[in-house]
N, C-alpha and C positions, 0 to 999 in steps of 0.2 A: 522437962526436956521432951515430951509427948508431942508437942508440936513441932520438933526440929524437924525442918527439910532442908539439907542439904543445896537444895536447888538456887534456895537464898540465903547460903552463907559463904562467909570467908574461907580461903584454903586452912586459915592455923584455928580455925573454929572447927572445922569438920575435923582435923587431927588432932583435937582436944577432944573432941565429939566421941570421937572412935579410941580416946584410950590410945592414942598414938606417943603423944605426947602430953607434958603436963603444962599445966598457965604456967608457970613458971621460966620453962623452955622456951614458952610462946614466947614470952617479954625480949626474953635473952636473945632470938631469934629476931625481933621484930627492931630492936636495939641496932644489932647488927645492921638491920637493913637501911637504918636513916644512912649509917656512915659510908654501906660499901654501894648500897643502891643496885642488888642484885634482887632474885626472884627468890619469893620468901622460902618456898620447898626446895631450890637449891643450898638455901644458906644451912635450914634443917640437915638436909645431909649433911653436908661439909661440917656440921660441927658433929654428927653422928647423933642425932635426936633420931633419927628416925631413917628409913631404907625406902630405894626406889619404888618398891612393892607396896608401902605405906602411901608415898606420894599417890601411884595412879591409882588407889584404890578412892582415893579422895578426890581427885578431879574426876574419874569416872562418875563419884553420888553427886560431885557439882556440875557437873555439863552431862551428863547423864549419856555420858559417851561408854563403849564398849573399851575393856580390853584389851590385846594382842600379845603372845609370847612369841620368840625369840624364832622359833619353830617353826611359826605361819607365817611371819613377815617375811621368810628366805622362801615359802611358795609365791611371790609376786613373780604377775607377769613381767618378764624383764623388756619386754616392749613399751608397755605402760610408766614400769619405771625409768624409762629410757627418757621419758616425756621431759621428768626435769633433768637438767645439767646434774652432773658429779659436784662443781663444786659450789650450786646453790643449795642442791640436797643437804651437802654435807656443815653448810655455813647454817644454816637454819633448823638441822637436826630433823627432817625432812624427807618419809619415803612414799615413792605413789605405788600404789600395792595391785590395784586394778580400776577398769571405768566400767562405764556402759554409755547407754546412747549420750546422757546428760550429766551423768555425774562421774568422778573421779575419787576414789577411794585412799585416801593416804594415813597413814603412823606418823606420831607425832609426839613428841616427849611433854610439850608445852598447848595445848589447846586453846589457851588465851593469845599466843599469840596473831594475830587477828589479821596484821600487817602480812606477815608470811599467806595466810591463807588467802588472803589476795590476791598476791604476786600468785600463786598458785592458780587461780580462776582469769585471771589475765595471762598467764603462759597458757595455758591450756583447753582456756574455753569450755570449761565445763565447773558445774558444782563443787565443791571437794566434800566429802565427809567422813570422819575425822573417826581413828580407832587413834588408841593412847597407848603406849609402851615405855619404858623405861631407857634412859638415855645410852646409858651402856649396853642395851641391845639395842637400840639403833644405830649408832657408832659403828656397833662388830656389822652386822645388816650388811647398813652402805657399803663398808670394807669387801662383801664377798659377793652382795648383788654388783655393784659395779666392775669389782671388779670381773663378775662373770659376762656382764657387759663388755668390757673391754676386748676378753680373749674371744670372743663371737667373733670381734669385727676383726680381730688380728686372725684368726681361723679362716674367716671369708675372703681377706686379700692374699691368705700362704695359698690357695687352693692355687693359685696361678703357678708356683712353684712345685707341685709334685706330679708325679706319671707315677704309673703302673703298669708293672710288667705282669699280662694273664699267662698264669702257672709254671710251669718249667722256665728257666729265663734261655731253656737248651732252643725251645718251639714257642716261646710267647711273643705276642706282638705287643706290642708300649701300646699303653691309653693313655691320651691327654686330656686330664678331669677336665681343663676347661671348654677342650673342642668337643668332645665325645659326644654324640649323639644319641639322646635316650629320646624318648618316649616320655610324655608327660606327666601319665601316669607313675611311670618311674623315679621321675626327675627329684620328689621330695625323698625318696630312699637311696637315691643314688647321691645328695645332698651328705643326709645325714653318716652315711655308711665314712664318707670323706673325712665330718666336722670328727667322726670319733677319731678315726686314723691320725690326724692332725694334730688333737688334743695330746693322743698318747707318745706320739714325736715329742713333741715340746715337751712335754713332762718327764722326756727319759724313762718312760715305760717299759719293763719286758715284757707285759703280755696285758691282753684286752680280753675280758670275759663277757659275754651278751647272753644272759642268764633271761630265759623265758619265766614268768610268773602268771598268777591269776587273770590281774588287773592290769600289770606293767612289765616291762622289760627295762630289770637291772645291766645297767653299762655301767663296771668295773674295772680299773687300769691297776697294775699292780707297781707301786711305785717307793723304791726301799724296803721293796720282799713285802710289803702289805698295799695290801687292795683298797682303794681309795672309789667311791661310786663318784661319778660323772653325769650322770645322767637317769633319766626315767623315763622314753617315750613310752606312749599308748603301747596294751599288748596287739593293738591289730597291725601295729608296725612289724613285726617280729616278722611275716611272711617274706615282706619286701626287701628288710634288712636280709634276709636268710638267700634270699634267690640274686642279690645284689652280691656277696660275700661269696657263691659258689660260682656266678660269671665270672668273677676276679680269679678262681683260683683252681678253675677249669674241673668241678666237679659236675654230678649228675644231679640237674635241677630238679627232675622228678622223682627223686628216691628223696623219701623221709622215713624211711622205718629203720635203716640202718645207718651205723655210725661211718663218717669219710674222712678224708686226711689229702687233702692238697698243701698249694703253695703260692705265692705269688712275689714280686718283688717291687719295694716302695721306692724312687728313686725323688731323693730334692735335691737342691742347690750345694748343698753340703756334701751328702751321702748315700749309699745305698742301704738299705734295709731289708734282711731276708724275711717274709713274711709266715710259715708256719700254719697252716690251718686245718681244725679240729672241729668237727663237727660231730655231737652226736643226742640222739635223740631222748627227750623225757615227757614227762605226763602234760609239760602244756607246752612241747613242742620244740623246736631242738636247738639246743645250744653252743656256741659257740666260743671257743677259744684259738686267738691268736696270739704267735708268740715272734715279737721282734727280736730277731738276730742281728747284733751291731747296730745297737738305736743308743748306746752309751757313746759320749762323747770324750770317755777319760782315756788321758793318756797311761799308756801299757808297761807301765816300769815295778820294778820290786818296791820302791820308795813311796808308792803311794798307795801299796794295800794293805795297810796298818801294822807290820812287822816290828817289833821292837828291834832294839840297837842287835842287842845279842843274838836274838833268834834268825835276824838274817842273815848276819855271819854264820852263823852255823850251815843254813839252808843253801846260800851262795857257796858254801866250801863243797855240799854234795853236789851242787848241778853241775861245777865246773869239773866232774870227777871224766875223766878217759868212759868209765863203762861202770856198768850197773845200773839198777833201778831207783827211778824216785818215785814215790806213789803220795797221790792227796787225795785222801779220801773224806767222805762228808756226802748230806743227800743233796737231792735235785736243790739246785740254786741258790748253794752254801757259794760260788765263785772258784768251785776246781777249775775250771777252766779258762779263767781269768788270769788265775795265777800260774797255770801251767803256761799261757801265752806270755807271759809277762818273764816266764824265767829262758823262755826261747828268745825272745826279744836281746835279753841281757848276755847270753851266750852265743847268737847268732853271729858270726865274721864270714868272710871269703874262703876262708880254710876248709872250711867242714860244711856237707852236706845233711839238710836238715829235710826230713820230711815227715807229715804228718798223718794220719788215718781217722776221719770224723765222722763222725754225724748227728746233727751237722756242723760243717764249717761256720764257726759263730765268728771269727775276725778276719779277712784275707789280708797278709803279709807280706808285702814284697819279700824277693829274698829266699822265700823257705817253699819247697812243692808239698803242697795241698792235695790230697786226696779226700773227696766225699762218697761219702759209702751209697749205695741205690740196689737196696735189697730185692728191686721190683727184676733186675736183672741178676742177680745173683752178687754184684759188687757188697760184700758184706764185708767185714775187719777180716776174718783169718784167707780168706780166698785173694783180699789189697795186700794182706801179709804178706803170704808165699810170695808173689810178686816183687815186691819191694825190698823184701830180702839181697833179690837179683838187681837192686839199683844204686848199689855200692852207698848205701846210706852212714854216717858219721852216728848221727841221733835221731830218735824216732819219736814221736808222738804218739802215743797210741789214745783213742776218745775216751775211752770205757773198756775194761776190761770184764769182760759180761758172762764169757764161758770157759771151759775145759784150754778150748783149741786156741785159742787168741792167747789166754794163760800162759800157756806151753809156748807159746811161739816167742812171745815177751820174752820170760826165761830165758829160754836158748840163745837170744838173739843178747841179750845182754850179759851171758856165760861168754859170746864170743868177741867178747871186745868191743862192745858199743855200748850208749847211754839211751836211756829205755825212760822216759816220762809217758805216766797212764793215771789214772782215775778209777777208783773203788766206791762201790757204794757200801758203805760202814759207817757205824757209829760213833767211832772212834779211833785211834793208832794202831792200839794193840789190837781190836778185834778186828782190824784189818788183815793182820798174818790172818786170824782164823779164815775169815773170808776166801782168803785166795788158797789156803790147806784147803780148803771144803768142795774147791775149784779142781783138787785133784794133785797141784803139784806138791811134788815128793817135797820131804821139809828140807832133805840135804838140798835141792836144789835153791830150793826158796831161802834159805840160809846165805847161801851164797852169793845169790844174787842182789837179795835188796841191801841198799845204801840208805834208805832214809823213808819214812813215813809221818805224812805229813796231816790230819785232820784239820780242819779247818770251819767256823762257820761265819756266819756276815751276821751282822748287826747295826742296829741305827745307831747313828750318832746324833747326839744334841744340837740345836739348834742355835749355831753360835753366835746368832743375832737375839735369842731368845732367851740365854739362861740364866736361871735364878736355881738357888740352894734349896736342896731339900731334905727332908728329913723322912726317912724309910721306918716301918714300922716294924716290930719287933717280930714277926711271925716273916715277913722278909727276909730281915738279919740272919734269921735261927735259918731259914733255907738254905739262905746263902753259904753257912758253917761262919758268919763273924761274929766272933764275941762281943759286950757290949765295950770292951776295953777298946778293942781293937775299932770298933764306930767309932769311940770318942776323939778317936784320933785321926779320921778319916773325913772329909768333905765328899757330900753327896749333892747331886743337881741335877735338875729335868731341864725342859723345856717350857715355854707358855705357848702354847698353842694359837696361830693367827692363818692367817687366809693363805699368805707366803709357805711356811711349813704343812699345809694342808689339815691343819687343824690338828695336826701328832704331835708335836712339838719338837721334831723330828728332821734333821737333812742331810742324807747321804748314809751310806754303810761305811763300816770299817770291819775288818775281818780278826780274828782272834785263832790262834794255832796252837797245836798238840802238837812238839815235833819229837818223833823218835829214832835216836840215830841209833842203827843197827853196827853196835860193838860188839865183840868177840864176847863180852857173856850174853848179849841178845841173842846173837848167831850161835850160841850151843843151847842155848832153851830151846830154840827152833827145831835145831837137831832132834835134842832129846823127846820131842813133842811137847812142852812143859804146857800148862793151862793158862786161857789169858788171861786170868787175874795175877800168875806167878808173875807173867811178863808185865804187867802194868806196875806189880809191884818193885821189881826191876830195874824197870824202865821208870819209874819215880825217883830210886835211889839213886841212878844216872845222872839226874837235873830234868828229867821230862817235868814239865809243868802244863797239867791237865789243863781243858778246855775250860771249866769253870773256874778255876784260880785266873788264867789269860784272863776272864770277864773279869774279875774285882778289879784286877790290875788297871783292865781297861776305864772302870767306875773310877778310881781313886786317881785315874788320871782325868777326869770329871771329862770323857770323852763319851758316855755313857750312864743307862742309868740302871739301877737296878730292876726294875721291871721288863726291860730289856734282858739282861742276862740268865734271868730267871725265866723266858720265854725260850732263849735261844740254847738254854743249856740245860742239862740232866744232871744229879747229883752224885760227888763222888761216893766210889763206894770206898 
């Protein structure tokens, strides 16, 4: 076998050759081919002799062709692959990767097929030459190169559909992307600055991150509380993007040493969009985060933010209460504020006068008076307080309860016959009472006052075009606190991951809740000062069901998966 070359042999001789397979398989294989009249290396698979990784290693020693993983074929120029149609590519298992002046660079599962590579130099008038990959990453390929093809062209006809409001919407004057008049030099950052904005609309985005690096500038949209990248232009882009981003949102183009904080607003066909913007500086230069205010398109009700049967009975029995506090607490972009909108929504009528204290105002309401806070003149929460005290209010909103004085004012104001909705940041139910003790108010007060504490956090839900069974591993479980009894009786499922779910296998949140309802032995622990572990304990005996028990429940309703609740949740103690 000294003189085997590849170069003049058969595909089932080279993977005899290579110890792939055995002459026995061959026959078996070659058997096959009289009757079904397929390709010999696909029939190898399909009976499992051998892997796609086996196949191209063997057409690579026979056509002495390179190569390709899965990784480089999604770096094509998506201009070049534009070259062929979507559905010859995808009929002939077919990617064009890049050209040059004469030739044309494509992936290709099959290398003999000879016919294709024709049609290929008659569509496009150039040479082709041929890198080899495995069919199933061709398949996935075309699925996320075209389709990134696709949202290009759908990106370049919405640009007719949005305006921008520069900074304040009090003193901004509207831009119309498509009239606006830049400078040529501008015009590719003033382009690009648009395709990101556009992308993270349609995606249902809250926020867009433009992260300076060495070589490139990561463009990250966060989409189901995780960061999904979009993009990579050149780091020399970063200037333009930066100086394009501070026009829009009326900050000072010439400052780069320090950190800024504007605004702007997106308006389309649909909706307005409060824009958010953060700027600040790092070692290759300064980054940016915006964050879209009302770029969700869900409708505002208690029934769609994953409440079980029971638990919203209980939470609907405190909001409809005359007076007292209800507090959800949980960190930055668990969805307190979603679901504080959503419980005003459900109690809002003609009767009672509702108003609210933000910043910022993340939904506007018909029906309910809005105030937004603007710390640059002094409009801060306890200064909108004392005011709106005086406005014969029913129920209050309050955004965040943050200090001493906003505390105190809640309090009193819900001691005096009114329904007081606010937001904590806390880890949990019970270390929420500490929270707001720590804030200063008296426990007899605070005793009194609250009606209900609610934690809450979001979490992805499964892919329900996507799901298959899975099976969690025992260092999981033991996280989790489930026995192995208790798995055997339980169905576990993920997702498969495709171009649709962003590759997570993943679509949409649902939220999971701690609720505590403050009963007369809650209300005397408070008194007495007792510790939060007393009260959690407590507050267990009740029927409170901790945030991570909510997650199994939510798993074993296969709405979720374990990986998920072990990201989103902390263990009990």
């Amino acid at each position: 076998m000294s003189n085997f070359n590849p170069q003049f042999q058969r595909i089932g001789d080279i993977l005899v050759h290579n110890k792939a397979i055995s002459q026995e398989d061959l026959d078996k294989a070659l058997a096959e081919q009289k009757i079904s009249k397929e390709k010999l290396g696909h029939i190898l698979i399909k009976l499992g002799f051998i892997t796609e990784n086996d196949l191209i290693d063997a057409y690579s020693q026979q056509m002495g062709k390179k190569s390709i993983d899965f990784e480089d074929i999604l770096k094509a120029d998506l201009e070049v692959t534009a070259l062929l149609s979507e559905e010859f590519a995808k009929e002939k298992n077919i990617i064009a990767l890049n050209k040059s002046e004469n030739s044309i660079i494509v992936v290709m599962s099959d290398p003999e097929d000879l016919s294709t590579l024709d049609s290929v130099k008659k569509l496009t008038q150039l040479n082709p030459e041929i890198f080899i990959s495995g069919i199933t990453s061709i398949t996935k390929a075309l699925d996320i190169l075209y389709g990134k093809i696709k949202k290009s062209g759908e990106v370049e006809s919405a640009i007719s559909s949005i305006s921008i409001v520069r900074g304040d919407e009090e003193d901004g004057e509207e831009v119309n992307l498509e009239t606006e008049e830049v400078s040529a030099e501008d015009a590719p950052f003033v382009k690009l600055v648009n395709l990101i904005l556009l992308e993270a609309i349609k995606e249902g985005s809250t926020d867009i991150h433009i992260e300076p690096g060495r070589n490139e500038v990561n463009v990250r949209i966060r989409i189901d509380g995780v960061l999904v990248k979009i993009m990579s232009p050149p780091a020399n882009s970063l200037n333009g993007i930066v100086a394009r981003i501070k026009i829009l949102s009326k900050l000072n183009i010439a400052e780069h040493r320090l950190p800024q904080d504007g605004r702007m607003k997106l308006k389309t066909s649909e909706r307005e969009i409060d824009v958010r913007v953060s700027i600040l500086p790092t070692v290759h230069g300064e980054k940016i985060v915006l964050r879209l205010l009302g770029s969700g398109n869900k409708t505002l009700t208690l029934q769609n933010l994953g409440f079980p049967n029971n638990k919203l009975k209980v939470f609907r029995k405190w909001i409809n209460q005359p007076y007292g506090m209800v507090i959800i607490s949980g960190p930055t972009g668990s969805g307190k504020s979603t679901t504080l909108y959503a419980s005003l929504m459900e109690i809002m009528s003609e009767e009672i006068n509702i108003t609210t204290v933000e910043d910022p105002v993340e939904y506007q309401i018909p029906g309910i008076n809005q105030v937004q806070m603007h710390d640059a003149i002094g409009l801060n929460f306890s200064a909108s307080l004392r005011s709106i005290l005086r406005q014969d209010p029913d129920v209050l909103l309050i955004g965040e309860i943050r200090d001493a004085e906003t505390a105190d004012i809640a309090v009193k104001f819900s001691l005096t016959g009114h329904l007081v909705f606010s937001t904590v940041h806390a880890n949990d139910a019970p270390s929420t009472i500490t929270r707001l003790l720590d804030l200063g108010i008296a426990p007899f007060l605070l005793g009194s006052s609250l009606n209900l504490i609610m934690a809450q956090r979001l979490v992805r839900t499964i892919d329900p075009d996507e799901k298959e069974e899975d099976k969690p591993s025992k260092d999981q479980l033991d996280r989790l606190g489930i026995s192995e009894n208790t798995a055997n009786s339980m169905k576990f499922f993920k997702g498969n991951p495709n171009q649709q779910n962003h590759n997570t296998g993943y679509k949409g949140r649902t939220a999971i809740h701690e609720i505590l309802e403050i009963n007369s032995s809650i209300r005397e622990m408070i008194f007495e000062g007792k510790s939060e572990s007393e009260i959690r304990s407590q507050a267990t005996k009740n029927g409170m069901t901790p945030l991570r028990s909510a997650g199994i429940d939510k798993i074993n309703e296969g709405i979720t998966t374990v990986e998920e609740i072990l990201r989103a949740t902390v263990e009990e103690n």
